[in-house]
C-alpha positions as CSV (number, residue, x, y, z in Angstrom):
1,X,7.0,9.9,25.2
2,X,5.9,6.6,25.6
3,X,4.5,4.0,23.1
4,X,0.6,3.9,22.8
5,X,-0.8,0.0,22.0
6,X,-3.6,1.5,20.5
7,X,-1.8,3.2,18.0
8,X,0.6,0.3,17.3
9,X,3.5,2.5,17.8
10,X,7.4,1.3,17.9
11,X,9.9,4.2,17.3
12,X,12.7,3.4,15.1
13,X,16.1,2.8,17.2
14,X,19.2,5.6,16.0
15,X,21.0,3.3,15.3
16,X,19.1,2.4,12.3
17,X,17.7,5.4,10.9
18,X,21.0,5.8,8.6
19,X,20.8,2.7,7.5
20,X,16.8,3.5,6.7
21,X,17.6,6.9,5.3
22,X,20.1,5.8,2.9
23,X,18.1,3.0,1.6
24,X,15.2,5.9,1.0
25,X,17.8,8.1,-0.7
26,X,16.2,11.3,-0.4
27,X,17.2,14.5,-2.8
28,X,17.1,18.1,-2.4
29,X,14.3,18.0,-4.9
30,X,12.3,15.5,-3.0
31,X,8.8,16.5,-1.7
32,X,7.7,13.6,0.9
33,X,4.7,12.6,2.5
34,X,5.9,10.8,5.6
35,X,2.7,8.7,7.3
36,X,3.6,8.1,11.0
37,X,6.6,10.1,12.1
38,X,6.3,9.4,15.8
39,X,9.2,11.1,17.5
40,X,10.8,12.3,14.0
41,X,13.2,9.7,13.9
42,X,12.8,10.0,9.7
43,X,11.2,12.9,9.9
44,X,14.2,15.7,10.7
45,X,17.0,13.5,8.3
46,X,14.1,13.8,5.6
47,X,13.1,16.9,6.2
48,X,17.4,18.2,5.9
49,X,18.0,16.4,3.1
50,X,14.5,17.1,0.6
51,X,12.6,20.1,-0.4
52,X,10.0,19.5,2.1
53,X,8.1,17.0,4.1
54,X,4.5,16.5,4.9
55,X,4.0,13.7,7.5
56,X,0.7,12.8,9.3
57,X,0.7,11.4,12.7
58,X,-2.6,10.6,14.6
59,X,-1.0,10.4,17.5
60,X,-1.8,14.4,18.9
61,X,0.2,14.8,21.6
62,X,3.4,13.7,19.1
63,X,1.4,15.6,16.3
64,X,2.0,18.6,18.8
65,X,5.1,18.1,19.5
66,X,7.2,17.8,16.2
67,X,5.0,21.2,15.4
68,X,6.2,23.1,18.3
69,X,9.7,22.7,16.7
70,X,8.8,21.9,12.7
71,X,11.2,24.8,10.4
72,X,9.5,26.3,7.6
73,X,9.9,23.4,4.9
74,X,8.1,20.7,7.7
75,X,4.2,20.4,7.7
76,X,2.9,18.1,10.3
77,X,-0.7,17.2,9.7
78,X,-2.3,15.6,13.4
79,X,-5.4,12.9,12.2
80,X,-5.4,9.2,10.7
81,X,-3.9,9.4,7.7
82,X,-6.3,6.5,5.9
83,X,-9.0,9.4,6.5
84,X,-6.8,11.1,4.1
85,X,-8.8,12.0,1.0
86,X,-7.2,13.3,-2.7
87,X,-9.1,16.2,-2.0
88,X,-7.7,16.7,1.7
89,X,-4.0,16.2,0.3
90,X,-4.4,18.2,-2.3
91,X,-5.4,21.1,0.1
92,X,-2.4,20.2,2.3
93,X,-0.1,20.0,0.0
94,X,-1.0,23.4,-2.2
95,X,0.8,25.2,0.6
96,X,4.2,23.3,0.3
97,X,4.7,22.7,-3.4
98,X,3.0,24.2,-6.5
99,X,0.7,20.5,-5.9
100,X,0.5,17.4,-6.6
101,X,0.2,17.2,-9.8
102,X,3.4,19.9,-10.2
103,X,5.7,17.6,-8.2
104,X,6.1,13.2,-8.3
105,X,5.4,12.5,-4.5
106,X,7.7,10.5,-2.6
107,X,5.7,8.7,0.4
108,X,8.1,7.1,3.6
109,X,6.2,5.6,6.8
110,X,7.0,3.6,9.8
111,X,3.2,2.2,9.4
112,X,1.5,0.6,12.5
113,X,1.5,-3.2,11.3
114,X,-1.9,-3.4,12.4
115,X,-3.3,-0.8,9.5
116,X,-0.4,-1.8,6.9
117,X,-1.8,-3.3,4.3
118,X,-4.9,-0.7,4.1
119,X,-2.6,2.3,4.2
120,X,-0.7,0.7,1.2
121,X,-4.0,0.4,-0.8
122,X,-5.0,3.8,0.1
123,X,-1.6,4.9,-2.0
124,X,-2.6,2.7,-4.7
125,X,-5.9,4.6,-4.9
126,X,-3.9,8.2,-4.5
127,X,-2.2,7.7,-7.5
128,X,-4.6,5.8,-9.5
129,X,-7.4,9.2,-8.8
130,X,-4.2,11.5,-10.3
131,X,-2.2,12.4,-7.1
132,X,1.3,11.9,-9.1
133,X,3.4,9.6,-6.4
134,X,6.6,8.6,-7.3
135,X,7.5,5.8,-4.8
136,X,7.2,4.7,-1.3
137,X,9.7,3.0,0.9
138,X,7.8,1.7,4.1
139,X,8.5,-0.4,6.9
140,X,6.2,-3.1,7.4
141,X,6.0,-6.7,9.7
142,X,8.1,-9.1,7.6
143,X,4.9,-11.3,7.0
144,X,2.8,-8.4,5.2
145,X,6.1,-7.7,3.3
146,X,6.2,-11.8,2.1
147,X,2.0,-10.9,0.7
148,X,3.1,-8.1,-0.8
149,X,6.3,-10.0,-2.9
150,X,4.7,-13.3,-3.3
151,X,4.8,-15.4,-6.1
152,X,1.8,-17.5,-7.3
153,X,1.5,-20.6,-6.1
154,X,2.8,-19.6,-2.5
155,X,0.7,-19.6,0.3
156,X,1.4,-15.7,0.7
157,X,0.2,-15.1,-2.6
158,X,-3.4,-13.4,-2.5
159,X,-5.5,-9.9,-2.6
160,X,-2.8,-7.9,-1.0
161,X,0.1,-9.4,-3.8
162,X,-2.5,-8.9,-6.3
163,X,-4.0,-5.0,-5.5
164,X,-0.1,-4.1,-5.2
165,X,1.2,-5.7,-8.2
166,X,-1.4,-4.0,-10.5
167,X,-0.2,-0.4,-9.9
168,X,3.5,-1.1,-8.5
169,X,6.3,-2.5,-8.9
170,X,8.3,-3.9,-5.5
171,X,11.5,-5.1,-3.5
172,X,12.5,-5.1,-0.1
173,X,15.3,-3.4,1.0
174,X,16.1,-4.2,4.8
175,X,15.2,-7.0,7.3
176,X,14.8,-5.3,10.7
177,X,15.4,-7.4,13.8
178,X,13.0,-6.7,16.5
179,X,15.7,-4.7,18.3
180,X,15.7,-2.4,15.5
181,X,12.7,-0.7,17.3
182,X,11.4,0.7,21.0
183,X,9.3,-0.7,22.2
184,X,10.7,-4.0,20.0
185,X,7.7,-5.8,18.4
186,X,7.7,-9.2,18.8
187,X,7.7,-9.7,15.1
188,X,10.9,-9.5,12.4
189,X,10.3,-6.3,10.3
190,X,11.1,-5.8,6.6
191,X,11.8,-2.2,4.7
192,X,9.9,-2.5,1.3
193,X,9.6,-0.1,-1.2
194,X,6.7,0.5,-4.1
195,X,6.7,2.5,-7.6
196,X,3.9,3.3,-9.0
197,X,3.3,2.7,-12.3
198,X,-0.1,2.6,-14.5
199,X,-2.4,-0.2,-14.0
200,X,0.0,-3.1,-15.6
201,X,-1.8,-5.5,-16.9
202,X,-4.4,-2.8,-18.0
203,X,-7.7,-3.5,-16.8
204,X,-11.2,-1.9,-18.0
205,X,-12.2,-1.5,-14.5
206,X,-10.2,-1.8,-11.1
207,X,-13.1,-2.1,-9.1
208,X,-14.3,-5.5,-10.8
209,X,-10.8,-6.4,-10.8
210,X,-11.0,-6.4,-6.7
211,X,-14.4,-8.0,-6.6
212,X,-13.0,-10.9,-8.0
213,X,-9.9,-11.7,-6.9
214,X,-11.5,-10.9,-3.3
215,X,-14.2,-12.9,-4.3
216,X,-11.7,-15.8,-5.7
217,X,-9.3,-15.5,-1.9
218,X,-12.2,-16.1,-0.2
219,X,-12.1,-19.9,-1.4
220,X,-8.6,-20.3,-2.1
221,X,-8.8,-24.1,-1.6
222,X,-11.5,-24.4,-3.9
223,X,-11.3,-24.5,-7.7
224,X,-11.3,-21.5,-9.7
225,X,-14.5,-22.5,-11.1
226,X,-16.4,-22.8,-7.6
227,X,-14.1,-19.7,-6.2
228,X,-16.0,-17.6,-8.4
229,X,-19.7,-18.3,-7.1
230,X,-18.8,-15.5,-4.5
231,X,-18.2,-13.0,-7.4
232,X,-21.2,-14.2,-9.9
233,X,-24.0,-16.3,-9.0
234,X,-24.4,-17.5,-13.0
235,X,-22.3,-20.0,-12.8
236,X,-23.0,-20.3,-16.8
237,X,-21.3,-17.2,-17.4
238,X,-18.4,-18.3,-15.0
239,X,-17.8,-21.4,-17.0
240,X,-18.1,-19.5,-20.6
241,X,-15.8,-16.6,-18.9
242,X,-13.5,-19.1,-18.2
243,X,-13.4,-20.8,-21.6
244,X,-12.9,-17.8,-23.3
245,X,-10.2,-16.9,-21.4
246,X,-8.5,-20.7,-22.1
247,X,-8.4,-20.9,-18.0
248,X,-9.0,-24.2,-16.7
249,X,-11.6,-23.7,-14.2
250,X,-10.0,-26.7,-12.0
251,X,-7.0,-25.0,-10.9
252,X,-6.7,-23.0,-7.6
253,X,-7.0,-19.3,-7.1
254,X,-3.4,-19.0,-6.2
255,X,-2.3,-20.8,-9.3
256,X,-3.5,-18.4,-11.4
257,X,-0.5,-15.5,-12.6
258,X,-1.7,-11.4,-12.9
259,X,-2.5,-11.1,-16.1
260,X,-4.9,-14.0,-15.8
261,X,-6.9,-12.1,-13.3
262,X,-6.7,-9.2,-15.6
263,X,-8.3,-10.8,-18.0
264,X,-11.0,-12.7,-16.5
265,X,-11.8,-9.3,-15.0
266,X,-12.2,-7.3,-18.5
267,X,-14.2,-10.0,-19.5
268,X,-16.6,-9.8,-16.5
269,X,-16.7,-6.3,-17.2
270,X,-17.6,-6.5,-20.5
271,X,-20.4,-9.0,-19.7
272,X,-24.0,-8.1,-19.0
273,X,-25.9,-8.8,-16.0
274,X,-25.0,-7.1,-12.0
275,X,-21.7,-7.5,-10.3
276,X,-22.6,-8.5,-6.5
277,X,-20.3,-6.8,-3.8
278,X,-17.5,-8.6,-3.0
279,X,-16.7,-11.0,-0.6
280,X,-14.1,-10.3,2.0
């Protein structure tokens, strides 16, 4: 079947599915959720080598076909995974292992580089609403891959690096030449993989968290200080938020580490007064 532009689809070339299924290392204990399978490239080494495989495709006509010939330990769920709910995996998954919260998910995906980055917040949100996932190794365009390993003070660094780095831990494991794939993008492509871990720095609340550093990347070439007029208007509070937390309010966004975030964030939490919605 053909690759459809609107669904961002490339297929992964034989020749490199080894090399992407031993870098993903599946066991026979292994229950995966695969998120885009296309032509079951992944999907049928996955499936012979783990417990089972879930995968979701939203293309239907591939949906259809890998169900026409999925064995008994295959599920193939046809719709846009990032419509996905914890409740609607939960369901899915009751059928194929005693669930979720019986078995530490393993997630693979050849993700459409166009609805990357949302699909790899979406897992951070599985797991931090209970869904026990284990890992995920995921290919991605090499530039999304750079956001998500960046280092502060690099113009990569930002609200991707910092969502990410809060409930995972990551490292890439393969560049991918353009030729890797059919049709080939006309972008280099990187094999990354994430494990989750509780929120690390802790924060009191993940949602302020977001607010601001969105809030903060939305004026990354402003001070911090200024920056965070998009997350509070009281610019009092910003500057006393700031002092208490020893930050000097003239240094750039992307300058500032995790835990600094973190704890401008649980101080913002514990202050009074409305958080506006954020910025993005």
């Amino acid at each position: 079947m053909r690759a459809r532009k609107r669904f961002g689809q490339h297929f992964l070339e034989r020749a490199w599915v080894n090399k992407v299924i031993r870098a993903i290392d599946p066991q026979p204990s292994d229950v995966f959720v695969e998120i885009g399978p296309g032509r079951g490239a992944l999907t049928m080494p996955l499936t012979a080598a783990s417990q089972s495989v879930t995968a979701f495709e939203i293309d239907r006509d591939l949906a259809k076909t890998l169900a026409d010939s999925a064995g008994p330990t295959l599920t193939i769920v046809p719709g846009d995974f990032l419509r996905t709910t914890p409740e609607i995996l939960r369901q899915v998954l009751e059928g194929v292992t005693k669930g979720p919260e019986g078995v530490a998910l393993r997630v693979a995906g050849n993700l459409p580089y166009n609805v990357a980055s949302p699909i790899m917040v979406k897992l951070v949100d599985f797991f931090r609403s209970g869904i026990t996932l284990s890992d995920a190794t995921l290919m991605l365009q090499r530039e999304v891959a750079d956001r998500v390993l960046a280092s502060p003070g690099s113009k990569d660094y930002g609200v991707l690096t910092l969502i990410l780095r809060l409930a995972a831990d990551s490292e890439r494991l393969l560049a991918l030449p353009p030729g890797a794939f059919r049709p080939p993008p006309k972008v280099e492509s990187s094999l990354i993989r994430l494990r989750f871990h509780p929120d690390n720095p802790e924060v009191s609340s993940p949602e302020t968290f977001r607010k601001l550093i969105q809030a903060a990347f939305s004026r990354r070439r402003k001070t911090l200080s200024n920056a965070l007029a998009a997350f509070h208007p009281d610019r009092r509070l910003v500057q006393v938020t700031l002092e208490q937390a020893r930050i000097d309010g003239k240094r750039r966004p992307e300058t500032l580490a995790i835990g600094e975030f973190a704890m401008l964030a649980n101080l913002f939490a514990r202050s009074e007064g409305p958080t506006p919605p954020p910025v993005l």
